[in-house]
C-alpha positions as CSV (number, residue, x, y, z in Angstrom):
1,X,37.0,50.8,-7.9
2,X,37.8,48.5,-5.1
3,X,35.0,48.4,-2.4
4,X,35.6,48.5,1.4
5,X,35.8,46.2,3.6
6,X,32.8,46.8,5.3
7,X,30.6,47.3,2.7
8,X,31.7,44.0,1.0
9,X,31.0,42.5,4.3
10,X,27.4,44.4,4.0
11,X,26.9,42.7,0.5
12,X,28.1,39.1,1.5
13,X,25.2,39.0,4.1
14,X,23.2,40.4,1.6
15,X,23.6,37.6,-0.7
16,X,23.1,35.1,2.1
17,X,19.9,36.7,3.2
18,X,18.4,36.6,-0.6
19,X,19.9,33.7,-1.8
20,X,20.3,31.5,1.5
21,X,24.1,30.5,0.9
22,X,27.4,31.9,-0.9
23,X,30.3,30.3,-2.4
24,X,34.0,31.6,-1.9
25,X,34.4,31.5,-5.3
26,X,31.5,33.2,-6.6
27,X,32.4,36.1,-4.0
28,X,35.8,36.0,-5.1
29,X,34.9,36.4,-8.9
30,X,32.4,38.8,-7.9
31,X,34.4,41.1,-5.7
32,X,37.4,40.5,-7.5
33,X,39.8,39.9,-4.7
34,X,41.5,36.3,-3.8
35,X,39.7,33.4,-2.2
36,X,42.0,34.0,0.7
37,X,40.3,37.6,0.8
38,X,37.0,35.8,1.2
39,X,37.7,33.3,3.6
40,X,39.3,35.6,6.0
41,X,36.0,37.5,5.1
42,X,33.8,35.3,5.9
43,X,35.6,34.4,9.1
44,X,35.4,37.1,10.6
45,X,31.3,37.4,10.3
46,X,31.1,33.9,11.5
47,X,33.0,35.0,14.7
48,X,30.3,37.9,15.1
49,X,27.6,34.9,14.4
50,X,26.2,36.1,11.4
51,X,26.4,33.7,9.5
52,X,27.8,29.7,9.2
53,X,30.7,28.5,7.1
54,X,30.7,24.9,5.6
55,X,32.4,23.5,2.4
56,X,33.7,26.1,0.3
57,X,30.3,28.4,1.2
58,X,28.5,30.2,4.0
59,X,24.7,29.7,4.9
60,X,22.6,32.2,7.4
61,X,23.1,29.9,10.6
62,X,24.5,27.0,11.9
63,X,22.6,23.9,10.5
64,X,23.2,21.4,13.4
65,X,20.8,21.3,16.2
66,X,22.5,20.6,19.6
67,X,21.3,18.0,22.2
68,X,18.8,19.9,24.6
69,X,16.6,18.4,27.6
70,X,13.2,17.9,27.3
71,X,12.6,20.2,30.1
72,X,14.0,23.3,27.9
73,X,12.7,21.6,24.7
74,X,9.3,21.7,25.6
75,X,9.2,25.2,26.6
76,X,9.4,26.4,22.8
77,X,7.4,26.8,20.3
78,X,4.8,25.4,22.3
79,X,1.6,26.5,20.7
80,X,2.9,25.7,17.3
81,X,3.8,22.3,18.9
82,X,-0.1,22.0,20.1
83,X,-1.6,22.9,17.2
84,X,0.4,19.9,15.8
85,X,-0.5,17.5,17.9
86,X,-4.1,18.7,18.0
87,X,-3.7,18.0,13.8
88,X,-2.2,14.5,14.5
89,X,-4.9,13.2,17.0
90,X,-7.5,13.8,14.3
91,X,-5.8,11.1,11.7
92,X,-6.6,8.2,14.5
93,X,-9.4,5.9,13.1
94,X,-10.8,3.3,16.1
95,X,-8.8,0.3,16.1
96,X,-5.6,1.6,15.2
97,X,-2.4,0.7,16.6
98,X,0.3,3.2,17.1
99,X,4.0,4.0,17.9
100,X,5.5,7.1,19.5
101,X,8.5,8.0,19.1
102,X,10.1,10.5,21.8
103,X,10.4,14.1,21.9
104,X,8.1,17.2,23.2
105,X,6.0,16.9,20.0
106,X,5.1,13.3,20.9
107,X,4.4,14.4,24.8
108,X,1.7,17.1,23.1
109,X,0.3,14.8,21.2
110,X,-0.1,12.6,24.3
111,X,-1.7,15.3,26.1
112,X,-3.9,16.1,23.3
113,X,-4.9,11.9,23.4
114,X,-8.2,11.2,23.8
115,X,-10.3,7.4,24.2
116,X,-10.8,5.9,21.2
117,X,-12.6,2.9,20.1
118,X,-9.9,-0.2,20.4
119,X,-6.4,2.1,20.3
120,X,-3.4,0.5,21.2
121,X,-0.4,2.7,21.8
122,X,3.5,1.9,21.9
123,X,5.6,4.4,23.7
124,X,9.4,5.1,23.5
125,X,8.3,8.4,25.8
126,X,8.1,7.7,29.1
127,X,6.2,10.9,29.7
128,X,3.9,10.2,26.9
129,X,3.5,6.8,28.6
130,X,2.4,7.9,32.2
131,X,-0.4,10.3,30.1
132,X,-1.8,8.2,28.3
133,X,-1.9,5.4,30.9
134,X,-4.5,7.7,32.2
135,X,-6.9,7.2,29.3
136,X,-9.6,4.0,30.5
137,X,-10.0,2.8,27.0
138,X,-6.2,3.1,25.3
139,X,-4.2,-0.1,25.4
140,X,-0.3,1.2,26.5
141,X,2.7,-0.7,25.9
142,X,6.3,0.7,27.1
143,X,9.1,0.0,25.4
144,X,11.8,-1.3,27.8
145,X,15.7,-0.3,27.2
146,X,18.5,2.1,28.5
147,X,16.7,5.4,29.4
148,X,18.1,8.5,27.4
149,X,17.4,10.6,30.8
150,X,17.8,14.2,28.0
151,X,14.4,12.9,26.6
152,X,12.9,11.0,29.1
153,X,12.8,8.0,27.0
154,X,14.0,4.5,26.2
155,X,16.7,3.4,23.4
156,X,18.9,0.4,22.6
157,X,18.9,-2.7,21.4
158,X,16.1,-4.4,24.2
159,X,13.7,-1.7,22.9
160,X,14.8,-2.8,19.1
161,X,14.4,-6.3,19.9
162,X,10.9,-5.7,21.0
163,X,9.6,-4.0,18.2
164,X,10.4,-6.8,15.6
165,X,7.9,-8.3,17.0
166,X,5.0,-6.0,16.4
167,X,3.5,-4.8,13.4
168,X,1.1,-1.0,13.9
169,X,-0.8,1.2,11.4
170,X,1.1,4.1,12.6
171,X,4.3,5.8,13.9
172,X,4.2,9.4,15.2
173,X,7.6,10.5,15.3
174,X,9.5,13.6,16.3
175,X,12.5,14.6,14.8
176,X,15.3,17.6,15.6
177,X,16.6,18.1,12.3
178,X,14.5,17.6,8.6
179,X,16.9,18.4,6.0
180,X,15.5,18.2,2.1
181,X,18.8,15.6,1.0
182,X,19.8,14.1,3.8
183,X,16.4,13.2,5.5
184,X,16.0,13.3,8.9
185,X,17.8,13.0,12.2
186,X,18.1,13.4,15.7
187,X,21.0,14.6,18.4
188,X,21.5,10.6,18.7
189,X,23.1,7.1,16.9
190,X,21.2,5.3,19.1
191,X,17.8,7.3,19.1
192,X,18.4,7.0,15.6
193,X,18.6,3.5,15.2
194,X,15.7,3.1,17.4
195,X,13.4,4.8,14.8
196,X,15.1,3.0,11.8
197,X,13.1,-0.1,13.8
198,X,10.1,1.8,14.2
199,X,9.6,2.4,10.4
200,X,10.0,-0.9,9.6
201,X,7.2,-1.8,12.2
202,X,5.0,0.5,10.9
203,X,2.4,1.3,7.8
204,X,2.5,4.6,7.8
205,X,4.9,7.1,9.0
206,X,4.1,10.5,10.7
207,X,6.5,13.3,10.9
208,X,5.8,15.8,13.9
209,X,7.9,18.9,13.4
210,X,7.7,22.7,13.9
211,X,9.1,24.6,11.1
212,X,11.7,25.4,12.9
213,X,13.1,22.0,12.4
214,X,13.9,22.3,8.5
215,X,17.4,23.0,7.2
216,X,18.6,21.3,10.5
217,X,20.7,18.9,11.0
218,X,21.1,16.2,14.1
219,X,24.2,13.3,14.3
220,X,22.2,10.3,14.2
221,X,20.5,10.0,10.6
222,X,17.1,8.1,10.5
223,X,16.2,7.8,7.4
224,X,15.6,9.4,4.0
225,X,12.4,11.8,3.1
226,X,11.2,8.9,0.8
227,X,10.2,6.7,3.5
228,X,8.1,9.4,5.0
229,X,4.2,9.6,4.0
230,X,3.1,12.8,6.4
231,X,4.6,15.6,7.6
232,X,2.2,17.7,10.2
233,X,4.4,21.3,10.3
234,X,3.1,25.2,11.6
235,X,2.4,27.9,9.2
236,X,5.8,29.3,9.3
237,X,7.5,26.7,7.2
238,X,8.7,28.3,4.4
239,X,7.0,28.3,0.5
240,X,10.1,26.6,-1.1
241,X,10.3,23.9,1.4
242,X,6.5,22.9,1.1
243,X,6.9,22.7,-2.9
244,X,9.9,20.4,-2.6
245,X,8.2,18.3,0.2
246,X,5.3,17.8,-1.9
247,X,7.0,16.9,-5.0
248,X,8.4,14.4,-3.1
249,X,5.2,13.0,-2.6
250,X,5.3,13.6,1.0
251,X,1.6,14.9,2.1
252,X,2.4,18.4,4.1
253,X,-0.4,19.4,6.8
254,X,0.2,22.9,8.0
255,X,-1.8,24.3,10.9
């Protein structure tokens, strides 16, 4: 017996919600109707946003994040955000010398900042910057380069430039997208290449990201999940994405 429309539509987002994606030709085998059936299927419930076609198969949502400002940005998920950066202040040991990337994460983590013994600090942020400058014992260093006014911070190939030149126990960077194949990524080439530098000039690399950042992708790719040594994430991240972090050997602190 052939089924309705509307119920198959019921069970293909029942499938997407259990299983997190669908083919077209597993729902065409399944359903026994044409690929073409499907498509125009799954069309038609990406129209009504419910769910996100790609490559032959449908996920929940869209997985690409879109450029906001750091004045929207900033305003969510804010307490998971400072319970991050409360987590990333306690790996600081006296003497160290980090970078910060840019991003609302990194501007918590500013806030959150306190004197330390012999700290030197390199900002991309210019509003992570002006806080800590406020610190009497932190050493701060501002990158220079073309200001990305969305994110209040600096990018290009001056800020590159300077950075070869430096070598720090630490980078603390924010992301917009982590993504378990493709790595992780930002709304921006050049942001993008910016943090490709700040790995290189750094021993350890620290991954600032509510969970609400996984699955997500950004246009500018930074770099792959192996060069990553910490991610510090909120308690919503998801069990499956945890397990496959960690067999990564990428050390996961939730909070």
């Amino acid at each position: 017996m052939s089924i309705k429309i509307a119920e198959r539509h019921k069970l293909i987002l029942g499938k997407i919600e259990n299983e997190g994606f669908v083919t077209v030709s597993d729902l065409s085998k399944e359903f026994n109707v044409s690929s073409v059936t499907i498509r125009k299927d799954l069309k038609l419930l990406e129209e009504l946003n419910l769910l996100f076609r790609s490559h032959g198969k449908a996920i929940p949502a869209n997985p690409y994040t879109t450029e906001k400002s750091v004045n929207e940005k900033v305003k969510i998920h804010k307490e998971e955000k400072n319970r991050i950066a409360q987590a990333a202040v306690e790996t600081l040991v006296p003497n160290d010398s980090i970078i910060l990337a840019s991003g609302t994460s990194i501007i918590e983590f500013a806030h959150h900042l306190h004197d330390l013994q012999d700290l030197t600090v390199l900002s991309a942020s210019l509003n992570a910057a002006l806080i800590i400058s406020e610190r009497t014992n932190i050493d701060v260093l501002q990158l220079g380069g073309v200001i990305r006014k969305s994110s209040s911070s600096v990018i290009g190939p001056i800020a590159e430039n300077l950075l070869a030149e430096f070598n720090f126990t630490k980078l603390f960077l924010g992301v917009d997208g982590i993504d378990i194949e493709y790595g992780l990524t930002t709304t921006s080439s050049m942001e993008a290449s910016l943090n490709k530098k700040m790995i290189s000039a750094a021993q350890k690399i620290i991954v600032l990201a509510d969970s609400s950042k996984f699955g997500r992708k950004g246009f500018g790719r930074i770099c792959g999940l192996e060069e990553v040594d910490q991610i510090i994430t909120d308690n919503n991240i998801e069990d499956k994405i945890k397990k496959e972090l960690t067999e990564l050997g990428i050390d996961v602190v939730i909070v």
